[in-house]
C-alpha positions in Angstrom: 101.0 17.5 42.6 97.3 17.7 41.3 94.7 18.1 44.0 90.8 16.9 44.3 88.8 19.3 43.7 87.7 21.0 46.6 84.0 20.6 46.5 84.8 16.3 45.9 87.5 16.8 49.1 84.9 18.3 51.5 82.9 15.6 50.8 85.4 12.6 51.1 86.4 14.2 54.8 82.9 14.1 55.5 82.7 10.8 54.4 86.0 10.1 56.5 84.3 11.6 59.8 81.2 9.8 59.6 82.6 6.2 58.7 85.3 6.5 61.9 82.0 6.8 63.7 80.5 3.8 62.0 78.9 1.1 65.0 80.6 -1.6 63.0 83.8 -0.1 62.9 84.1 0.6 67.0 82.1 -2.0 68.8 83.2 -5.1 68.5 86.9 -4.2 70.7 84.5 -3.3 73.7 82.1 -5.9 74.0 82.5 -7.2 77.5 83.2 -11.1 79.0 79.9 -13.1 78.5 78.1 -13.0 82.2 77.3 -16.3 84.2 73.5 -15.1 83.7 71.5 -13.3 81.3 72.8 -11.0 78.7 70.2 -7.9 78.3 70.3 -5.4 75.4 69.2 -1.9 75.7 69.7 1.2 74.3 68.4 5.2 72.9 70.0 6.9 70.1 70.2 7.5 66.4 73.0 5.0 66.2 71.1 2.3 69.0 69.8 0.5 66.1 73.7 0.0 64.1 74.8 -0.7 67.6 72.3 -3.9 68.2 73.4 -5.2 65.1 76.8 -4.5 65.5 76.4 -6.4 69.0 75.0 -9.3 67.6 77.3 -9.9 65.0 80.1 -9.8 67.4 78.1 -11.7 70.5 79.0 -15.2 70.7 76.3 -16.3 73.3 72.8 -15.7 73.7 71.2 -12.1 73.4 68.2 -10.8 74.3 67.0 -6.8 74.3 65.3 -3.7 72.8 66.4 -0.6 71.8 64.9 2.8 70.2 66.1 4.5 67.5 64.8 7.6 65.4 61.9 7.4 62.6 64.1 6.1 59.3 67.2 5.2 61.2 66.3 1.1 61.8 68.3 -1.4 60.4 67.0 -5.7 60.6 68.0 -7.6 63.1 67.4 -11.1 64.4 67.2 -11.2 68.2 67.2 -7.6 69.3 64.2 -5.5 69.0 64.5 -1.9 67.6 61.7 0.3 68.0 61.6 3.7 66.9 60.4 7.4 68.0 60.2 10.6 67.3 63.0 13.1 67.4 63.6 16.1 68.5 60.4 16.5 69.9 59.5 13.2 71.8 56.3 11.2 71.1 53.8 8.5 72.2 56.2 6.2 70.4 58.8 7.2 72.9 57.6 6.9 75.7 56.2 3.3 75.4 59.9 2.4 74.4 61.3 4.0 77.5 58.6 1.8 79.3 59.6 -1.9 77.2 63.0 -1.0 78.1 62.2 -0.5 81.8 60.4 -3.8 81.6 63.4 -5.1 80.1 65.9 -4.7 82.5 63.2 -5.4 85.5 64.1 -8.3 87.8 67.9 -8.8 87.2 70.4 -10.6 89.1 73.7 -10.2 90.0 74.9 -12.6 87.3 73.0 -10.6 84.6 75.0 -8.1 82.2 73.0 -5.1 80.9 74.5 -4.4 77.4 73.3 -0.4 77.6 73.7 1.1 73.9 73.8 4.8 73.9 74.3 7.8 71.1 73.3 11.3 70.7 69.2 11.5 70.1 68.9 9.5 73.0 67.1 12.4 75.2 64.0 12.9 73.0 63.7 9.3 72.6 63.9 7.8 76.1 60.9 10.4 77.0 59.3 8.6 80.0 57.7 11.8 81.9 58.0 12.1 85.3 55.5 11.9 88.3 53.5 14.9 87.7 53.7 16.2 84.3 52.4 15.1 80.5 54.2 14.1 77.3 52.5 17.0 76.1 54.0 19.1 78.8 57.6 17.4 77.8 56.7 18.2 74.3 56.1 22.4 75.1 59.8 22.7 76.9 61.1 20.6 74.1 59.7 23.4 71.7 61.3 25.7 74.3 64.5 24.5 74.3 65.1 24.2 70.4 64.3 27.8 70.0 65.4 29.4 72.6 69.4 29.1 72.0 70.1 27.1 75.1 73.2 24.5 74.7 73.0 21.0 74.6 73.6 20.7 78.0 71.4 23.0 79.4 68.7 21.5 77.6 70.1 18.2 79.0 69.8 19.2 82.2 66.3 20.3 82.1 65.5 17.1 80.4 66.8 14.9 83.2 64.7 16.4 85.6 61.6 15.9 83.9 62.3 12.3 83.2 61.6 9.0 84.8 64.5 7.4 82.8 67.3 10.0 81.9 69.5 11.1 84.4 70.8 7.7 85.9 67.6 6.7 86.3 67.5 3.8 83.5 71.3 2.2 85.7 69.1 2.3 88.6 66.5 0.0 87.2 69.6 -2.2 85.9 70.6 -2.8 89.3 72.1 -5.1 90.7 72.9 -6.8 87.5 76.3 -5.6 86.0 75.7 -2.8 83.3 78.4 -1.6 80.3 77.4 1.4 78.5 78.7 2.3 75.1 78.9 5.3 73.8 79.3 7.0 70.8 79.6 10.8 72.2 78.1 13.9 70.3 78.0 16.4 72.6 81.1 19.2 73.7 83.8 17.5 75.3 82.4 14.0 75.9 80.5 14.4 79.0 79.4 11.2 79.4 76.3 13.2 81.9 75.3 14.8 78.9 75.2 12.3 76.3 71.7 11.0 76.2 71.0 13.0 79.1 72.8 10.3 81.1 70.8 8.0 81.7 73.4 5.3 82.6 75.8 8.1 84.5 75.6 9.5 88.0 74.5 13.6 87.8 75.7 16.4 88.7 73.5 18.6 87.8 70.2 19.4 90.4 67.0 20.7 90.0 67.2 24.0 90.7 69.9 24.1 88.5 67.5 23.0 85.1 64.7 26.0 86.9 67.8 28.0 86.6 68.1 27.6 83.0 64.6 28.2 82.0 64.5 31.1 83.8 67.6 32.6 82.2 66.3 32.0 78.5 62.8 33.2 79.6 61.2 29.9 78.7 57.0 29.8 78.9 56.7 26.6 80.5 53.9 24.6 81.7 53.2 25.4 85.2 53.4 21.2 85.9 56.9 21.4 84.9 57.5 24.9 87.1 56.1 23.6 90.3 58.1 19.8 89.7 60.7 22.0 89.4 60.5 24.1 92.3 59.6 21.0 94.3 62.6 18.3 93.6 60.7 15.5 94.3 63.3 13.0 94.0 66.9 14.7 93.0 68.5 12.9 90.9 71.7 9.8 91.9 75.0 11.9 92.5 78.6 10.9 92.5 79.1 8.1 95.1 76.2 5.9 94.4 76.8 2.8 95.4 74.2 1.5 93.5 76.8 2.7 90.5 80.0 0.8 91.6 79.0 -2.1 88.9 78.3 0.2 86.6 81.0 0.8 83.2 80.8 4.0 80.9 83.0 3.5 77.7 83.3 5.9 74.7 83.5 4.1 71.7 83.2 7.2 69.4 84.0 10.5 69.4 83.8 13.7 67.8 88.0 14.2 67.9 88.2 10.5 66.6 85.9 11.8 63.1 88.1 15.0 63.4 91.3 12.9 62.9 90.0 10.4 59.8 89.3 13.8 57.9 92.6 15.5 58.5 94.3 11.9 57.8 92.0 12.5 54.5 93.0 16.2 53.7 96.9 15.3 54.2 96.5 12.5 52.0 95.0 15.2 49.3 97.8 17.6 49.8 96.2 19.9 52.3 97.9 21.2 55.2 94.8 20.0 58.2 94.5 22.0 61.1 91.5 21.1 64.2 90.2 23.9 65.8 88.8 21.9 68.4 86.0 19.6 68.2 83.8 21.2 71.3 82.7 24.7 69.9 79.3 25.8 71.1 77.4 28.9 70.5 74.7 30.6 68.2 75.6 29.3 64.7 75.9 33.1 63.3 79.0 33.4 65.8 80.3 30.5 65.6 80.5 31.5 61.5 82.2 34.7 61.9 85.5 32.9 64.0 85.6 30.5 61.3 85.4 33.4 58.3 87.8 35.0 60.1 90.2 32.5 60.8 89.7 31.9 56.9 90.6 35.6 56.1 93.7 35.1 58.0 95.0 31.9 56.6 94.5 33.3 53.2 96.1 37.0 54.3 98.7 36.5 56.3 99.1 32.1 56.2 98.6 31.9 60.1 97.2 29.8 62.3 98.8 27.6 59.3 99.6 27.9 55.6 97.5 27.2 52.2 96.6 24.7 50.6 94.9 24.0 54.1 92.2 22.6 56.0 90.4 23.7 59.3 88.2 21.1 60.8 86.2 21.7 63.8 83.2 19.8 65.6 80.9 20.4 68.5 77.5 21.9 68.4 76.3 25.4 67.8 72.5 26.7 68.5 70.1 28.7 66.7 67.6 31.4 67.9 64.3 31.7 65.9 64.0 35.1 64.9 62.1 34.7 61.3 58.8 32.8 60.8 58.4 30.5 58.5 62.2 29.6 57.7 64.1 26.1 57.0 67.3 24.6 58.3 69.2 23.3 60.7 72.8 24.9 62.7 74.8 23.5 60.0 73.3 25.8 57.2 72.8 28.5 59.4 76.3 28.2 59.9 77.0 28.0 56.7 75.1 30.8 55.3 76.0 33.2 57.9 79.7 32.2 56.8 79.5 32.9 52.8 77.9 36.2 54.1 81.1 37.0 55.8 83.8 35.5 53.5 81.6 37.8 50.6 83.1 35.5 48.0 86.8 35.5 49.1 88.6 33.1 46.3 90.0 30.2 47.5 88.0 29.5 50.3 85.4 26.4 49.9 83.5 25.2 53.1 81.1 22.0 54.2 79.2 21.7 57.7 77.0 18.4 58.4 75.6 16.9 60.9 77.3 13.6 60.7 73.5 11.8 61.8 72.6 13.1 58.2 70.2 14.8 59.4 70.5 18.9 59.9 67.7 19.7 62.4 64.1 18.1 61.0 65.5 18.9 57.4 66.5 15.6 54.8 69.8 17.2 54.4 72.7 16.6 56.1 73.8 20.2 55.8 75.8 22.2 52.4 78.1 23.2 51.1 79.7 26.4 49.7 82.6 28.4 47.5 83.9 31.6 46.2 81.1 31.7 43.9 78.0 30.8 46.5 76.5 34.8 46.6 77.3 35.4 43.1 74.5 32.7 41.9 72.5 33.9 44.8 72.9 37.5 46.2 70.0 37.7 48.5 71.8 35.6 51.5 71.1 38.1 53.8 67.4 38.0 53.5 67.3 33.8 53.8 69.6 34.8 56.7 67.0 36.9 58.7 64.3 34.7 58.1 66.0 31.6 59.3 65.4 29.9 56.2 68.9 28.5 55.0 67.3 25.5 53.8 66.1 27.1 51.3 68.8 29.1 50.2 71.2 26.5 49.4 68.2 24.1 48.0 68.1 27.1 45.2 71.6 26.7 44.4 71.3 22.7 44.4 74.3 23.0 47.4 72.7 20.9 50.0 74.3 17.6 51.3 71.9 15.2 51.4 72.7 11.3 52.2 69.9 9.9 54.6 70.7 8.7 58.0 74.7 7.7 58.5 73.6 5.3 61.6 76.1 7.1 63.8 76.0 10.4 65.1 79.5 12.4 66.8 77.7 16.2 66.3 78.8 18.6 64.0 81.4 18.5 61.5 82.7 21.1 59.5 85.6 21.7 57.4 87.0 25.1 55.8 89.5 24.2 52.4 91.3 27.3 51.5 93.2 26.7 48.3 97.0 28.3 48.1 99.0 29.6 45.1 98.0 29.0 41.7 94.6 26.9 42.9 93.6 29.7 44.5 
């Protein structure tokens, strides 16, 4: 049977992943029973702003609420407001959104439902400091955390702690009305204390545990944010809460839920798929070596599966800074590091996105790449050193650019290797 061509299939499996993820697609079979009082929406995220709207064309009853989404990612709505913020490093913006939702849910009854809408992006936007330290002190560890190579939930943790919202915090201020949090999940293994750095989930995680992590990756921190800290003011709510008991976490979305829609779009194509797993973390340039590997041995030997095939895998890698200067995000990192290994194996065609559309602070969603990416550009090891993929694949007109998708499940990458005479 005739195939799609490979660079048009890695597309339509992005494509797949990103519209399973789609607020308008996974909302409206979780809404909750309309409350005897007041129905309150709030919410942080990239997606917060598809969410509202979702909500309110599937609300049948009166509504009321604010939410903050990311610069660019807004969409209209009639009777909840969306703000918007800075991300990843938090702003002014930010916090006074953190505050109007505080205000929000202030003053609550038991009768009162607290529609909480929550998606990955959440953490930088919901950046209320706490006692003691500065946005711009929030704003330095932020800067820390992106370059250092710390996972997402070590930089979670951290960013609950120095929070007056994350963490719990913002169910707290819901109480005693009845809250429902959904979800769409983009971090490893759905922790539902990760996503957003919890700020609707009980945490395990303590403060010696976030001084822990900055002092493993060495992080220059402001001494404000050493000495809160080393202090632990005020830990944290942990498991047992009763403040908690009214309190509903779904997941609405999730990375393995994108992972599926693109396999269910490879098979249709003719391609054998195969998920990895949807939780990998690690430094990109790893993470890119498994993958060429795991390439190299499908093509070689046909194992883990046989070509025509597809390996699909999600999560979220880091990058460490090394070069000055450079542009990108994990996903071309990833990517780049990748064609560097495969050195132009045939058959082997790749795409990694971040299904936000948005690859770091780039306007690409991430790139793609083939047999032939290092032939039309040999100097991949140079853009490599310098951290400056961006770049790279902008030369070779190879990025994937789309805007903001409104949703946001983490990574997604896919590896096509043709079989037989495609090959």
């Amino acid at each position: 049977m005739s195939r799609t061509a490979p660079t048009q299939l890695l597309h339509d499996m992005f494509d797949a992943a990103v519209s399973a993820a789609q607020p308008d697609a996974c909302i409206a079979a979780h809404l909750p029973p309309k409350p005897i009082g007041r129905t309150v929406v709030i919410g942080a995220g990239k997606a917060s702003a598809a969410m509202a709207r979702a909500v309110e064309q599937n609300w049948d009853g009166l509504l009321e609420g604010v939410v903050v989404t990311r610069y660019g990612h807004s969409v209209p709505t009639q009777r909840i407001e969306v703000l918007e913020a800075s991300h990843p490093v938090p702003d002014q913006a930010g916090v006074d959104a953190s505050k109007r939702i505080l205000e929000a849910v202030s003053n609550l009854s038991e009768d009162d439902l607290v529609l909480c809408l929550i998606s990955g992006g959440g953490s930088a936007l919901l950046s209320l400091p706490a006692d003691g330290i500065t946005l711009a002190d929030k704003q330095a560890v932020t800067a820390e955390l992106l370059s250092c190579g710390a996972t997402i939930t070590e930089m979670n943790c951290v960013r609950k702690h120095l929070s007056a919202i994350k963490g719990g915090r913002l169910a707290m201020a819901c109480h005693p009305a009845r809250v429902v949090a959904l979800t769409i999940s983009d971090v490893p293994g759905d922790d539902l204390s990760s996503i957003a750095s919890g700020a609707t989930v009980v945490d395990p995680t303590t403060y010696a545990d976030a001084l822990a992590i900055i002092d493993k990756y060495q992080m220059a921190v402001p001494k404000a944010v050493r000495e809160l800290l080393r202090h632990a003011p005020d830990e944290t709510p942990k498991p047992g809460d009763a403040r908690f008991d009214k309190v509903e976490n779904i997941l609405i979305a999730t990375p393995q839920k994108s992972l599926e829609a693109a396999a269910a779009a490879a098979r249709e194509a003719g391609y054998t798929p195969m998920i990895l797993s949807d939780r990998i973390e690690g430094e990109a340039r790893d993470v890119a070596l498994v993958h060429a590997a795991i390439a190299q041995q499908v093509v070689s030997h046909g194992q883990p599966v046989s070509a025509p095939a597809v390996v699909l895998s999600g999560g979220e890698t880091t990058v460490t800074i090394r070069g000055k200067g450079g542009r990108g995000g994990r996903n071309t990192e990833f990517l780049l590091a990748m064609a560097v290994a495969l050195n132009g194996l045939q058959g082997v065609h790749a795409i990694a996105c971040d299904t936000d559309g948005i690859d770091g602070s780039e306007d690409n969603a991430g790139a793609v790449i083939g047999p032939d990416t290092l032939e039309r550009e040999p100097d991949a090891k140079a853009y490599l050193s310098a951290n400056n993929a961006y770049a790279y694949f902008e030369t070779l007109g190879d990025l994937v650019i789309r805007g903001p998708t409104l949703t946001n499940v983490n990574d997604f990458r896919a590896i096509l290797i043709e079989g037989g005479e495609n090959a």
